[in-house]
C-alpha distance (Angstrom), angle and dihedral (degrees) to the residues before:
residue distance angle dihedral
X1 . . .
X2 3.67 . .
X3 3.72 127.1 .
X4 3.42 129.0 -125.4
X5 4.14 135.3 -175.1
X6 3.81 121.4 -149.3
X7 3.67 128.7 -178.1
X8 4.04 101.2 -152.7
X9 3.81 126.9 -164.4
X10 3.26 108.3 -110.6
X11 3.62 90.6 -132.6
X12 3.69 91.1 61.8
X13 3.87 97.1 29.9
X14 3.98 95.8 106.2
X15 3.70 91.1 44.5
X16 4.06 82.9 58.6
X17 3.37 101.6 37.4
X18 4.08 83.4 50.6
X19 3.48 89.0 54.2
X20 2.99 105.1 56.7
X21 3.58 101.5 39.1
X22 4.06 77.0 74.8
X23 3.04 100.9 77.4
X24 4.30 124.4 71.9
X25 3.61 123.6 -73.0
X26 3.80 80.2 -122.4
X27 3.37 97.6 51.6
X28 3.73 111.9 51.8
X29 4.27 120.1 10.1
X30 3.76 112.2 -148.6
X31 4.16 91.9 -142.4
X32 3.74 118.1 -175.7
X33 3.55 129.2 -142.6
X34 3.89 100.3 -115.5
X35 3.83 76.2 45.5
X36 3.93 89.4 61.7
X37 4.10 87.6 36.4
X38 4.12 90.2 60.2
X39 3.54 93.6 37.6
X40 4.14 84.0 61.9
X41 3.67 92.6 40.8
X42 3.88 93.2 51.4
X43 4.03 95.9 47.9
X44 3.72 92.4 50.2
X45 3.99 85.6 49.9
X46 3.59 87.6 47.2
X47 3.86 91.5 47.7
X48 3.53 93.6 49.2
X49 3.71 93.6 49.5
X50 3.96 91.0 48.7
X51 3.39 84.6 59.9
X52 3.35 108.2 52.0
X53 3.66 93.0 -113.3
X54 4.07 96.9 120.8
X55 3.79 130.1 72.9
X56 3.50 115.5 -151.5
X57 3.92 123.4 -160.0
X58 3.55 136.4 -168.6
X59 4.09 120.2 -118.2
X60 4.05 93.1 -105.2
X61 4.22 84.1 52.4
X62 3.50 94.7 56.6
X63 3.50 98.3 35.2
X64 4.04 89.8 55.2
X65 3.26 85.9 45.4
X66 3.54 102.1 61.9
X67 4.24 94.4 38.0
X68 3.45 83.0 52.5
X69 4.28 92.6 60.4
X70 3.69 89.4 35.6
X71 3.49 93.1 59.4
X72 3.29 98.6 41.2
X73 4.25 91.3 46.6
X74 4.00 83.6 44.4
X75 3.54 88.8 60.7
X76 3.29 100.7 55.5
X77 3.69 94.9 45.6
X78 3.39 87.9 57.0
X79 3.28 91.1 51.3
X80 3.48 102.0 46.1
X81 4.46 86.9 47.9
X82 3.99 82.6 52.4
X83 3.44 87.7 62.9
X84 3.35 105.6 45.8
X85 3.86 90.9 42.3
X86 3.97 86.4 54.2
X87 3.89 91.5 50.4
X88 4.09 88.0 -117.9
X89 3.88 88.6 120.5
X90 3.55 122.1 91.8
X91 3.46 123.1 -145.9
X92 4.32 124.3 -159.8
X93 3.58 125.3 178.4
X94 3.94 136.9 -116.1
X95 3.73 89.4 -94.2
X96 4.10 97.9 43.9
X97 3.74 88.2 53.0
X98 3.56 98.2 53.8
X99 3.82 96.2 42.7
X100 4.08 85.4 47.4
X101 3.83 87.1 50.3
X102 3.77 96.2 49.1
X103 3.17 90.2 50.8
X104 3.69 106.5 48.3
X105 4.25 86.6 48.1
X106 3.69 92.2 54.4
X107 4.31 89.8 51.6
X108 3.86 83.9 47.8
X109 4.29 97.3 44.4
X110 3.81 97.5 50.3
């Protein structure tokens, strides 16, 4: 079949869309454009998987995978609110940082 791409008025869009919903299913294929958008998407996913580019996991992979990196960022957080809770954090301002950043690029440039 060939393709085709109309922009319609939309005051004569249903009289279009009408018309050619006359003719066989066969014969002419209304195709959308988010039609033509997946139909991309889903070849380049096919190419990619043809060539061995994709790695597929199962539902219990990827759901170990991500308690797995929870826990581990959960950790840390916990860690990190222990801290401050306990008064072992230290806290500098805007201001300190900058000056303390300044200061450690000029020992490091000359």
């Amino acid at each position: 079949m060939e393709t085709i791409h109309l922009k319609v008025n939309p005051k004569v869009y249903d009289h279009v869309m009408w018309l050619l919903k006359q003719f066989d299913r066969n014969d002419v294929e209304i195709v959308s454009e988010e039609f033509l958008k997946n139909k991309a998407e889903l070849e380049e996913v096919l190419r990619l998987s043809d060539s061995g580019q994709l790695t597929y996991y199962t539902v219990d992979e990827v759901e170990k995978m991500t308690s797995e990196k929870f826990l581990t960022e959960k950790a840390e957080l916990d860690e990190n609110l222990r801290k401050i809770d306990s008064g072992e954090a230290t806290f500098i301002s805007l201001e300190e940082f900058e000056k303390e950043t300044e200061e450690l690029l000029k020992r490091y440039e000359g």
